[in-house]
VODRENLUM-680952 format. One record per atom (N, C-alpha, C): residue in one letter; x negated, y negated, z. Coordinates in steps of 0.02 Angstrom, whole numbers, plus 50000, padded with zeros to 5 digits. Layout:
<pts>
aXYZ
...
</pts>
This chain:
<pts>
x499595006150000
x500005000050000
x499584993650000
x498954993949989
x498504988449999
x498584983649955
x498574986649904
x498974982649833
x499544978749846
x499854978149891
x500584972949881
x500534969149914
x500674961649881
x500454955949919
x501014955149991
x500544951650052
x501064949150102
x501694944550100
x501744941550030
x502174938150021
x502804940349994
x502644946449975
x502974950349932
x503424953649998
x502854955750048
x503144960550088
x503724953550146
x503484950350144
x503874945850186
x504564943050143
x504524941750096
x505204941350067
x505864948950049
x505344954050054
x505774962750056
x506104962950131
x505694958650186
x505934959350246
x506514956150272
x506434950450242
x507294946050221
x507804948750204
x507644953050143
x508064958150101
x508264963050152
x507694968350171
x507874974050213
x508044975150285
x507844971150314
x507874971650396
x507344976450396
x507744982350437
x507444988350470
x507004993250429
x507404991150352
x507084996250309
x506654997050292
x506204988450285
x505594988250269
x505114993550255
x505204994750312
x504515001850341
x504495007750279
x505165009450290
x505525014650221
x505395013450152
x505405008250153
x505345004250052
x504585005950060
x504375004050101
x503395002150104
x503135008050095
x503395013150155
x503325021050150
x503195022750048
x503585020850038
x503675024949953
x503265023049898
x502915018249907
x502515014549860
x501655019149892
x501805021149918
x501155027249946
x501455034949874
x501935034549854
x502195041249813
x502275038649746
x502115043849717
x502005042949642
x502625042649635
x502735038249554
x503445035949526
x503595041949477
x504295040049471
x504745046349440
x504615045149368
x504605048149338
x504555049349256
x505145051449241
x505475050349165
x506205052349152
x506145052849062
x506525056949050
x506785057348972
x507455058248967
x507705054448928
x508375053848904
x508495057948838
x508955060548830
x509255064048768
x509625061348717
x509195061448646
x509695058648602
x510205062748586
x510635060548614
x511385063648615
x511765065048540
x511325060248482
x511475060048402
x511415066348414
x510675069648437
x510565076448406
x510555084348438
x510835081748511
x510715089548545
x511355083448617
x511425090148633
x511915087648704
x511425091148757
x511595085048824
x511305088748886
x511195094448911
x511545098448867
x511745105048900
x511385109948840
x511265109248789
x510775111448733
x509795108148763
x510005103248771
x509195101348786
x508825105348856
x509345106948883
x509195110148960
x508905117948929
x509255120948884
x508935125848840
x508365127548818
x508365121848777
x507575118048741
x507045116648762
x507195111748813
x506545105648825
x505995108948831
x505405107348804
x504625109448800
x504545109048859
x504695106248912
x504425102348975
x505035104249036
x504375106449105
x505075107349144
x505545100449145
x506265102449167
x506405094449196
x506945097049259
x507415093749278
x507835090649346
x508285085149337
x508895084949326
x509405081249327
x509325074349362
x509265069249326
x509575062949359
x510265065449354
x510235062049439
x511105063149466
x511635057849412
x511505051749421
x511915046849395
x511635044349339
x511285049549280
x511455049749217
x511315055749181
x511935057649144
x512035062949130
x511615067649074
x511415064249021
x510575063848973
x510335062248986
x510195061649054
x509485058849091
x509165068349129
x508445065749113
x507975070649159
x507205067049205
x507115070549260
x506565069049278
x506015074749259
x505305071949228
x504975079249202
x504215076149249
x503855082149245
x503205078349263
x502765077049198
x502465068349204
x502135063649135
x501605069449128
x501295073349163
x500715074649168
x500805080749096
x501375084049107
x501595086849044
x501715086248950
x501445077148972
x501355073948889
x501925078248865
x502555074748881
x502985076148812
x503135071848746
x502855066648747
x502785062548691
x502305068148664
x501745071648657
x501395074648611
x501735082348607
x502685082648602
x502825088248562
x503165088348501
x503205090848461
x503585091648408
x504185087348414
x504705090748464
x505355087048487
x505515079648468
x504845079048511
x504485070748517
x504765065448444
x504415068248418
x504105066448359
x504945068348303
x505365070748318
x506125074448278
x506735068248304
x506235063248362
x506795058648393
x507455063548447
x507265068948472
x507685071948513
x507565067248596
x507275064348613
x507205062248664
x506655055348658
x506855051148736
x506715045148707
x506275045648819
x505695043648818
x505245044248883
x505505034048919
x505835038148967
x506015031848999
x506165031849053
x505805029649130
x505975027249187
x506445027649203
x506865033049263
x507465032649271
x508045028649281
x507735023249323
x508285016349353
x508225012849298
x507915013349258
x507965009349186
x508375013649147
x508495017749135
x508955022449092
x509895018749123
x509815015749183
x510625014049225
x510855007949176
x510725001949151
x511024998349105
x511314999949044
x511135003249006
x511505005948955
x512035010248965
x511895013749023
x512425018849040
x512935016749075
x512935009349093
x513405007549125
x513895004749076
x513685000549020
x513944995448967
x514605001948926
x515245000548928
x515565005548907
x515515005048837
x515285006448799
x515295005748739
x515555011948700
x515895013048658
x516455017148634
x516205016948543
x516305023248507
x516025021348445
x516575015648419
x516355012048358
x516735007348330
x516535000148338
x516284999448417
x515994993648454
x515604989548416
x515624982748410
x515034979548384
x514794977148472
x514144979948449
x513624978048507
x512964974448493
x512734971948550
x512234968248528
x511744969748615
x511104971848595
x510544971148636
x510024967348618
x510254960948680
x509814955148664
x509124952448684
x508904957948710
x508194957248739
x507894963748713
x507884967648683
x507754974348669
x507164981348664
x506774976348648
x506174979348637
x505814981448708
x505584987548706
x505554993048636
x506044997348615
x506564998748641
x507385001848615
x507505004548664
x507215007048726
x507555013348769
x508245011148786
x508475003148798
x509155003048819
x509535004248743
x509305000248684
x509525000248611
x509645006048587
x509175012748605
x509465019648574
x509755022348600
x510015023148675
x510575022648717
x511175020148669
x511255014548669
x511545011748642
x511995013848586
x511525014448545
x511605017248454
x511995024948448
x511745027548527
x511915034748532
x512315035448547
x512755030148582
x513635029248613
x514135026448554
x513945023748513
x514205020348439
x514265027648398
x513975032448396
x514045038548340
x513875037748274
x513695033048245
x513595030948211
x514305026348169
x514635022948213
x515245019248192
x515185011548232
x515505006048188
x515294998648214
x514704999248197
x514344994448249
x513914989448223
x513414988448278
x512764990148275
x512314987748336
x511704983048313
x511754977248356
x511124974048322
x510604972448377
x510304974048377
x509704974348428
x509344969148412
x509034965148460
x508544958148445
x507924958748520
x507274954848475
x506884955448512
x506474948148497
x506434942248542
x506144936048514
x505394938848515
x504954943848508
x504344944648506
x504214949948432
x504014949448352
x503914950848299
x503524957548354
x502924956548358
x502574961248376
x503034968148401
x503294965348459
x503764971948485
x504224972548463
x504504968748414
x505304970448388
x505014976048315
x504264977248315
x504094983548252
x504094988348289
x503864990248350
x504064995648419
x504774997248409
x505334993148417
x505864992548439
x506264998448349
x506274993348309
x506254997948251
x505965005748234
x505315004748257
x505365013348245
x505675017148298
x505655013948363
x506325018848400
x506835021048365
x507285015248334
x507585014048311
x507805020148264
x507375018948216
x507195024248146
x507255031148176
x506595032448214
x506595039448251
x507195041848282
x507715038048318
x508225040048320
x508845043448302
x508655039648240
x509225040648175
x509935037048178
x509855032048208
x510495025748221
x510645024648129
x511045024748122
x511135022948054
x511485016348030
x511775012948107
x511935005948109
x511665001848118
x511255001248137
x510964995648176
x510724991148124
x510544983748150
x510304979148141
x509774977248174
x509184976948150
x508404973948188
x508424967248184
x508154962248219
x508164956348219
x507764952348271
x507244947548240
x506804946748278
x506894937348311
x507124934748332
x507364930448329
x507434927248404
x507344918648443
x507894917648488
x508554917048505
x508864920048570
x509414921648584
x509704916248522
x509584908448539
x510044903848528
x510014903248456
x509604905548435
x509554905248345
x510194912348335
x510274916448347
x510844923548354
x511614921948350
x511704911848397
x512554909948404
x512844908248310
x512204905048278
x512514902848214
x513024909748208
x512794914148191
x513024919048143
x513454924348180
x513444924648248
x513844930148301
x514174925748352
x514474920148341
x514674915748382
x515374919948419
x515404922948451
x516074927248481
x516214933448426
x515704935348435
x516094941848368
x515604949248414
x515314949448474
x515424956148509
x515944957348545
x515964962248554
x516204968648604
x515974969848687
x515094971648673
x514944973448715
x514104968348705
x513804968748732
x513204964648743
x512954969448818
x512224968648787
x511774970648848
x511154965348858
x511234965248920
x510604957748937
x510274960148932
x509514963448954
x508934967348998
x508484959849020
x508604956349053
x508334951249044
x507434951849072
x507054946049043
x506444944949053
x506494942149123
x505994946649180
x506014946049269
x505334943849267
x505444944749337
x504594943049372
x504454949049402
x504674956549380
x504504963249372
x504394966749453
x504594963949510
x504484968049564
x504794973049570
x505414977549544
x505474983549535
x505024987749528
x504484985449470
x503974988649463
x503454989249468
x503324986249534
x502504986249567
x502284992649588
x502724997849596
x502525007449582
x502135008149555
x502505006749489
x502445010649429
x501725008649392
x501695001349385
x501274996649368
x501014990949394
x500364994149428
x500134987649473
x500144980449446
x499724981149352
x499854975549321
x500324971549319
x501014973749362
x501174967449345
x501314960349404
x501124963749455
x500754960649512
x500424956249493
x499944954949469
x499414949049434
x500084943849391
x500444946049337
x500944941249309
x501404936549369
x501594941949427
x502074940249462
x501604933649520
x501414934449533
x500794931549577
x500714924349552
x500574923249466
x500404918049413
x501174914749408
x501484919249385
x502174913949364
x502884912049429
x502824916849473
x503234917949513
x503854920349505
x504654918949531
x505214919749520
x505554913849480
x505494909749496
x505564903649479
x505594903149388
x504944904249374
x504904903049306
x505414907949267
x505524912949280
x505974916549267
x506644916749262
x506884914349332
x507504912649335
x507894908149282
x507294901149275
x507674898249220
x507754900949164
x507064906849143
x507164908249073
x507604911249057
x508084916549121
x508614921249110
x509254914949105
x509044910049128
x509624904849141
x509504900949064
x509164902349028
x509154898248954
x509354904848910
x509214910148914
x509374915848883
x510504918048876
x510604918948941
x511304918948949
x511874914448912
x511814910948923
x512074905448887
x512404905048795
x511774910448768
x512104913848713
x512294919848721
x512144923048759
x512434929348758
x513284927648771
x513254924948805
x514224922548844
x514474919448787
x514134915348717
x514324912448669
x514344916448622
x514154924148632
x514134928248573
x514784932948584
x514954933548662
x515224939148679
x516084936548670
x516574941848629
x517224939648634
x517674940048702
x518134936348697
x518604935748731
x518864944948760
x518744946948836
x518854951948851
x518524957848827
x517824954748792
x517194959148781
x517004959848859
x516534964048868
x516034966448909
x515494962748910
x514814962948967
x514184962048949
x513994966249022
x513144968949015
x512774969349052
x512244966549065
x512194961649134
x511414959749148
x511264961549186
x510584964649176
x510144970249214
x509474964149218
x509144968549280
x508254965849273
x507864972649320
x507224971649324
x507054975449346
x506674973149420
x507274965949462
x506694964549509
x507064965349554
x507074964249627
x507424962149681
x507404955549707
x507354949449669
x507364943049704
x507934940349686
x508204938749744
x508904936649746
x508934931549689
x508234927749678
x508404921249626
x508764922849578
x508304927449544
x508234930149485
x509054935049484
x509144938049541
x509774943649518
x510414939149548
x510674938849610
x511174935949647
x511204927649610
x510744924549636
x510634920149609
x510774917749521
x510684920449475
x510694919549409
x511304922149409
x511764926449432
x512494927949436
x512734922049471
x512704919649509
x513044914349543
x513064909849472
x512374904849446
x512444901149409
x512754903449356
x512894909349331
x513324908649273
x514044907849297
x514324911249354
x514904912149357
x515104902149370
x514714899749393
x514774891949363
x514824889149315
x514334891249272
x514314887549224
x514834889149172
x515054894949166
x515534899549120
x516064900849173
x516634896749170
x517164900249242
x517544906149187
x517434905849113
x517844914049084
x517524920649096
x516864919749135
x516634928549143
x516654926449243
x516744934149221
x516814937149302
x516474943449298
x516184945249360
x515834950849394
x516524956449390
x516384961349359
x516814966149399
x516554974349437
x516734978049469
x516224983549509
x515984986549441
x515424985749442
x515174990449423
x515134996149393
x514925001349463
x515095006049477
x515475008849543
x515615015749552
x515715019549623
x515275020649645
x515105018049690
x514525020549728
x514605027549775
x515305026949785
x515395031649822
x515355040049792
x515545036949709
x515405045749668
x514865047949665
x514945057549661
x514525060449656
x513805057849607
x513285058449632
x512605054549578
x512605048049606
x512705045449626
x512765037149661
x512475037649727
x512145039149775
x512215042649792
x511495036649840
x511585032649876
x510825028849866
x510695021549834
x511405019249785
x511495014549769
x511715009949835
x511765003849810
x511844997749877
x512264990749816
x512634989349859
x512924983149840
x512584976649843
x512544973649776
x512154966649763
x512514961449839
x512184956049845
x512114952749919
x512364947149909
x513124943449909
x513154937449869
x512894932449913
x512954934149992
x512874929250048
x512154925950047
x511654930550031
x511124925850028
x511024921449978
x511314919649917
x511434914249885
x511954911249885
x512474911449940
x513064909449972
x513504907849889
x513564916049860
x513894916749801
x514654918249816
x514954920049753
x515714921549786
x515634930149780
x516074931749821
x516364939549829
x516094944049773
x516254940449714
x516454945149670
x515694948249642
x515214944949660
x514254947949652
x514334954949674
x514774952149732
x514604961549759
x514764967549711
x515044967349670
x515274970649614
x514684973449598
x514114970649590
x513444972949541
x512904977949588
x512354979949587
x512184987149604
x511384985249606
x511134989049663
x510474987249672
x510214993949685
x509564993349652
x509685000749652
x508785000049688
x508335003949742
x507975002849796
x507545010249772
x506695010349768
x506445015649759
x506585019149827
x506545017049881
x506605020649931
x507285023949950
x507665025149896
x508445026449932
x508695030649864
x508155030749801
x508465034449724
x507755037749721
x507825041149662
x507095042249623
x507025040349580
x507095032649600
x506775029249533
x506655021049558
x506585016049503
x506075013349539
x506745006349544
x506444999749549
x506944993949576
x507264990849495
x507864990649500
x508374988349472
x508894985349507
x509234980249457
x509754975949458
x510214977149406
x510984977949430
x511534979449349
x512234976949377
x512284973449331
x513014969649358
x513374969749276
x514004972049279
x514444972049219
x514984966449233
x515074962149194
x515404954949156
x515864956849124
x516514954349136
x516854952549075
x517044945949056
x517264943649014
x517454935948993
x518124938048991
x518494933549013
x519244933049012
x519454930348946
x520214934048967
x520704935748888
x520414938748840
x520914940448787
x520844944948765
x521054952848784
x521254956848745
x521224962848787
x520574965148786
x520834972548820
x520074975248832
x520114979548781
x519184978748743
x519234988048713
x518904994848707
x519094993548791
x518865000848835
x519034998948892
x518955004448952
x519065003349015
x518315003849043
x518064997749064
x517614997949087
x517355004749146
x516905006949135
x516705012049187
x516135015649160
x516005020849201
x515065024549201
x515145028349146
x515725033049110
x515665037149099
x515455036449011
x514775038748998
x514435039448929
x514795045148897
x515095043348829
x514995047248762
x514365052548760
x514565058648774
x513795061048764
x513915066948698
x514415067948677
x514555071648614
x513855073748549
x513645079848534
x513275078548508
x513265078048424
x513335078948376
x513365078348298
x512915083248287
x512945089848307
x512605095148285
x512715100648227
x512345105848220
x512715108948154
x513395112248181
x513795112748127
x514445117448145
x514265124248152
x514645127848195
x514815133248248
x514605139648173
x514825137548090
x514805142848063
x514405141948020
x513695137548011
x513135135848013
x513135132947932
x513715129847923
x513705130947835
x513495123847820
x513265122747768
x512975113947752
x513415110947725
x513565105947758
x514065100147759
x513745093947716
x513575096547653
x513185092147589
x513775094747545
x513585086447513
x514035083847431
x514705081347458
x514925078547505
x515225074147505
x515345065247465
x514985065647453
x514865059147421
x514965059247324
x515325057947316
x515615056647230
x515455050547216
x514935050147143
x514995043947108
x515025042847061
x515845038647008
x515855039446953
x515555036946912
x515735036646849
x515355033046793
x515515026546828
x516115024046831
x516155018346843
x515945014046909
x515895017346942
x515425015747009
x514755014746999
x514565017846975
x513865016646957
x513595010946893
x514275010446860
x514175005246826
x514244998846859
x514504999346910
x514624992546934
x513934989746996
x513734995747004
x512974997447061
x512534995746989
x512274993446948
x511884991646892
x511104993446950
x511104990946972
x510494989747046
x510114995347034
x510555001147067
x510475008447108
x510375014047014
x509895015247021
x509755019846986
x510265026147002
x510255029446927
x510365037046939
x510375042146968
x509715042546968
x509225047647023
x509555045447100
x509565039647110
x509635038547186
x510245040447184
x510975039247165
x511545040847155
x511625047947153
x511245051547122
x511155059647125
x510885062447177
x510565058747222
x510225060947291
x510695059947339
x511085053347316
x511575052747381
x511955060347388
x512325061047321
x512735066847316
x512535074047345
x511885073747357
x511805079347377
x511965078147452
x512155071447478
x511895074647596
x512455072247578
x512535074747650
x513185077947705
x513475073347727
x513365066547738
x513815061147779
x513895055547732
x514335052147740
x514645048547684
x514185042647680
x514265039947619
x513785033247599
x514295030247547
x514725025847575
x515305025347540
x514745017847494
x514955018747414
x514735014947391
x514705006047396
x515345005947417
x515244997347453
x514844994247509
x514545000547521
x513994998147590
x513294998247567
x513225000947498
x512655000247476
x512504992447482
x511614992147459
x511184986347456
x510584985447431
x510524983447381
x509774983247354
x509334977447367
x508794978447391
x508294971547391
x507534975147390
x507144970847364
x506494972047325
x506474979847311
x506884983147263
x506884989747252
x507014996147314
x507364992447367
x507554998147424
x508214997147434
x508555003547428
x509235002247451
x509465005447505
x509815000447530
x510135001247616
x510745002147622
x511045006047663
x511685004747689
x511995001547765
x512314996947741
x512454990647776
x512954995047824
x513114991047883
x513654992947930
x514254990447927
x514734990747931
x515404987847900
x515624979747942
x515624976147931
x515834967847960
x515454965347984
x514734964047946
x514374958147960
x514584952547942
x514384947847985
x514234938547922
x513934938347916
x513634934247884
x513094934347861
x512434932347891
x511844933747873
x511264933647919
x510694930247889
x511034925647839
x510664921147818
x510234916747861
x509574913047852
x509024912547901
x508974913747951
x509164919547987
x508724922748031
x508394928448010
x507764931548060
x507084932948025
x507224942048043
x507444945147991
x507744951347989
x507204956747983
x507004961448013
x506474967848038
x507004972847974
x507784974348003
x507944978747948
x508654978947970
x509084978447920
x509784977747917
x510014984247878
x510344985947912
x510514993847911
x510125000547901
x510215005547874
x509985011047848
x509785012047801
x508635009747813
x508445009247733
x508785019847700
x508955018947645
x508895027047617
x508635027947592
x508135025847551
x507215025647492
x507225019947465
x506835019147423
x506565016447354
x506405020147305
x506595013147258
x506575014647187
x506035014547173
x505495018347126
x504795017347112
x504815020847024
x504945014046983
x505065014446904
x505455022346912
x506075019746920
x506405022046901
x506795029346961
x506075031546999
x506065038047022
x506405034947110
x506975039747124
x507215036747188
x506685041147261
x506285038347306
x505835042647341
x506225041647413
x506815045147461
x507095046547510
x506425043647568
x506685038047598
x506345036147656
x506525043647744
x505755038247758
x505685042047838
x506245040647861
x506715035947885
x507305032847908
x507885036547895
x508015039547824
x508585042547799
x508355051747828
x507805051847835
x507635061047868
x507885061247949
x507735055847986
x507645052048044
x508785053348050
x509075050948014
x509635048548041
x509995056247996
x509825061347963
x509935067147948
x509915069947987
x510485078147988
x510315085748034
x510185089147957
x509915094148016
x509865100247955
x510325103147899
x510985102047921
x511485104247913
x511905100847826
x511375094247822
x511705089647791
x511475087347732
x510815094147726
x510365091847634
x510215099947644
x510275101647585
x510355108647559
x509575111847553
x509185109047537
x508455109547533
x508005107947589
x507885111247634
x507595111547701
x506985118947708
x506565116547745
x506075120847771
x506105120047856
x506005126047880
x506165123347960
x505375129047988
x504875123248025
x504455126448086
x504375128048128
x504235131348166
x504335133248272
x503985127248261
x504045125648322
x504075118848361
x503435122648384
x503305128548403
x502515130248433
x501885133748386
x501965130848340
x501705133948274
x501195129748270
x500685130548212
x499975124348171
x500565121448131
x500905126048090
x501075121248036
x501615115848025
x501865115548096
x502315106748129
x501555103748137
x501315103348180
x500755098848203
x500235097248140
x500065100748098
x499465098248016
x500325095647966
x500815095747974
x501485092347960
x501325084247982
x501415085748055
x501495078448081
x500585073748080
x500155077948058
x499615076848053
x499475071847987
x500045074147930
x499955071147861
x499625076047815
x499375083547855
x499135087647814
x499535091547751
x499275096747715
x499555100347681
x499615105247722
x500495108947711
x500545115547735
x500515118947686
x500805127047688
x501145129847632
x501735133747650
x502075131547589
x503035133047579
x503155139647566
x503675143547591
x503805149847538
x503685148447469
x503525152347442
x503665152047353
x504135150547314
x504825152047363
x505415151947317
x505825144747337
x505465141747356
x505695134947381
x505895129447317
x506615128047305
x506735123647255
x506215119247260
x506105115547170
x505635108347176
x506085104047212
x505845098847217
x506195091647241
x506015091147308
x506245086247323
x506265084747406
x506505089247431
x505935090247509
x506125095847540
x506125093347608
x506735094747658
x506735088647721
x506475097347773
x506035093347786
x505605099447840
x505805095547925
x505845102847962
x506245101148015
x505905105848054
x505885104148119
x505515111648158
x506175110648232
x506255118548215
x506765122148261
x507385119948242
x507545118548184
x508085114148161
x508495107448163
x507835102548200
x507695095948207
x507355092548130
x507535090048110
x507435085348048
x506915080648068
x506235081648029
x505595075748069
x505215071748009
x505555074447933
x505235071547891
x505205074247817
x505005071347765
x505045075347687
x504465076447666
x504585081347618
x503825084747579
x504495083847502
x503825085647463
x503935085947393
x503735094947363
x504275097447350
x504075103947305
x504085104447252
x503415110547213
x503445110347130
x502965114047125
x503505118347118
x503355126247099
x502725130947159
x503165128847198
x502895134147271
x502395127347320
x502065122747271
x501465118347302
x502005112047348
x501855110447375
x501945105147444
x501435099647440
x501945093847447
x501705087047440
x502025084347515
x501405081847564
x501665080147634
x502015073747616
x502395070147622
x502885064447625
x503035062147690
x502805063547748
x502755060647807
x502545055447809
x503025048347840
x502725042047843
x502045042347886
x501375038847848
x500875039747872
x500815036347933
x500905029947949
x501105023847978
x501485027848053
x501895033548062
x502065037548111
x501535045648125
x501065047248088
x500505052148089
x500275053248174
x500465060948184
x500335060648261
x499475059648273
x499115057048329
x498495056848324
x498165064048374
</pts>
């Protein structure tokens, strides 16, 4: 405990009384490690089957696991197929709280690097609209290949400030998730570093920035939409505090509970404190969540609604965890997609070839959602406005490029595929050489009787990427730019 400043500990003592001793106790014990389940591609109850890695149930989230880090599951196959996403448990609680229902237009406005955003994307099903924003270019290219690796097929990337976001989404969410930028004492466990930031800038500097940040989010969010603002600290400024000032400044949003603390998995949670920022009642609604009392580390989550409007959902804990796996009688759910002469005459853009590729997978690409720009075509999500000057990472679901003429199926479109859903597949054990010289960028080798064309190679029947066949030989097509090291 030598590491934590006295000032630190004297303001926890304000907070805790008696407990002190108890909180202090735990920062002597190593922090919890967690992986979440992309629910796109396997359900909780399939991954418990699977997982490379032991794990242990987070109580109060249901695709949540605790594994030990020491097990490097980022370096398995799985990994690398977007089945799971490595994330801190009490950080996994904001997304899971935000009810989001497929159809939702949502927006995660602090985002990067995605763990709350693919949450997110994974409660949508791939229906509505998610646009994820990150005011830092650097991390909003992090945030994207989550993204990708996932296989969200809605989303919107966007790198931008909050207040540059009102032109074009001025009241047109649903649901909104804050994660706002803290002064990080949740996580003085986990990461001593950020002790040195907290020390330099204090609470203070923070507070306002969450207090310049909000302001669009409440201007983005509709009438009897939702929002969640989360942080990861315990200073009343920053959490109680920054709830107080909005519920001022905005008298249409209100705090409402949360959660039950009292249900099963809750279990350790504590009610936000309005009295020490002599707030109203209704703070108590929001949830503090204490390493010494969970297994996991310090968080803040309070769920908002803005008045009127109806609602559309009933606010509460319980996640969509449904998974989009193959059907029960294993048959491929390809060639859905028809395009006539005259459709394609009116697509002048979209080559042939690409039009003939669509036809072959399994989930619809209804032609009005197509999009062409500098020879890549995307499919858009249904009711944008437009997103004219702001500084766009990637608006919808790239599906390849055109290269004279020849259509070449992007990493993104393998990424948001199952097996189930392109007729031409090769599948590896997940404990094999020839996934790993795969994800390497190497050459494998194919059965012989393997049609030419694109071949979407998958290990254990996870979809991780394309090769090219012709006449038995294998061309790796793995984005290099993702090459495991």
């Amino acid at each position: 405990m030598d590491f934590i400043p006295e000032n630190f500990k004297i303001k926890m003592k304000e907070l805790l009384g008696d407990e002190l001793d108890s909180f202090l106790d735990c920062y002597n014990e190593k922090h919890n490690a967690g992986v979440r389940v992309n629910t796109l591609k396997a359900t909780p109850e399939r991954f418990r089957e699977i997982s490379p890695v032991e794990i242990s149930q987070i109580p109060w989230i249901k695709n949540g696991f605790y594994y030990d880090e020491n097990d490097r599951a980022s370096k398995h196959p799985y990994y690398y197929a977007g089945l799971y996403y490595i994330q801190e448990p009490s950080a996994m609680t904001p997304a899971s709280l935000l009810p989001v229902k497929p159809g939702d237009r949502v927006l995660d406005l602090c985002a990067a690097p995605g763990g709350k955003t693919t949450e997110l994307g994974a409660k949508l099903k791939g229906r509505g609209v998610l646009v994820c924003n990150d005011i830092s270019n650097s991390r909003a290219k992090a945030l994207l290949k989550n993204v990708e690796l996932f296989g969200i097929r809605n989303a919107v990337v966007i790198s931008e400030a909050p207040a540059k976001l009102e032109g074009s989404f001025a009241g047109f969410f649903d649901k909104i998730l804050v994660d706002a930028p803290c002064s990080g004492e949740g996580m003085f466990r986990k990461s001593h570093a950020i002790i040195k930031n907290w020390e330099q800038y204090g609470t203070g500097y923070y507070a306002k920035l969450q207090r310049q940040i909000l302001p669009s989010a409440v201007n983005m969010l509709r009438p009897g939409g939702y929002m969640i603002y989360s942080t990861c600290t315990f200073s009343t400024e920053e959490d109680e505090g920054t709830l107080k000032w909005l519920l001022e400044e905005f008298p249409d949003m209100e705090v409402l509970p949360t959660a039950d603390i009292t249900a099963p998995g809750f279990e350790g949670f504590v009610h936000a404190r309005p009295e020490l920022v002599d707030g109203p009642d209704e703070i108590a609604g929001a949830l503090r969540l204490y390493p010494h009392k969970i297994k996991g580390e310090g968080h803040f989550v309070a769920l908002l609604r803005k008045k009127g409007g109806a609602d559309s959902a009933e606010a509460g804990i319980k996640a969509e965890t449904d998974a989009a796996e193959t059907n029960a009688a294993g048959e491929k759910a390809t060639g859905v997609n028809k395009y006539d002469e005259k459709t394609r005459k009116l697509n002048k853009k979209i080559s042939d070839e690409a039009f003939d590729f669509f036809e072959k997978l399994g989930f619809e690409i209804p032609a009005g959602s197509l999009e062409v720009r500098d020879e890549r075509i995307y499919m858009m999500p249904d009711g944008l406005p437009s997103l004219a000057g702001l500084r766009i990472m990637r608006s919808g679901l790239l599906l390849g490029e055109m290269k004279k003429g020849r259509f070449e199926p992007s990493q993104a479109l393998a990424c948001a595929l199952h097996a189930d859903e392109y007729e031409n597949t090769i599948d590896l054990p997940s404990d094999g050489s020839d996934v790993i010289r795969y994800l390497k960028c190497e050459s494998i080798e194919i059965p012989a009787d393997t049609p030419d064309g694109y071949v979407l190679v998958c290990t254990d029947g996870f979809p991780l990427g394309w090769g090219k066949a012709a006449q038995g030989r294998f061309r790796n097509k793995y984005l290099p730019g993702w090459r495991m090291q």
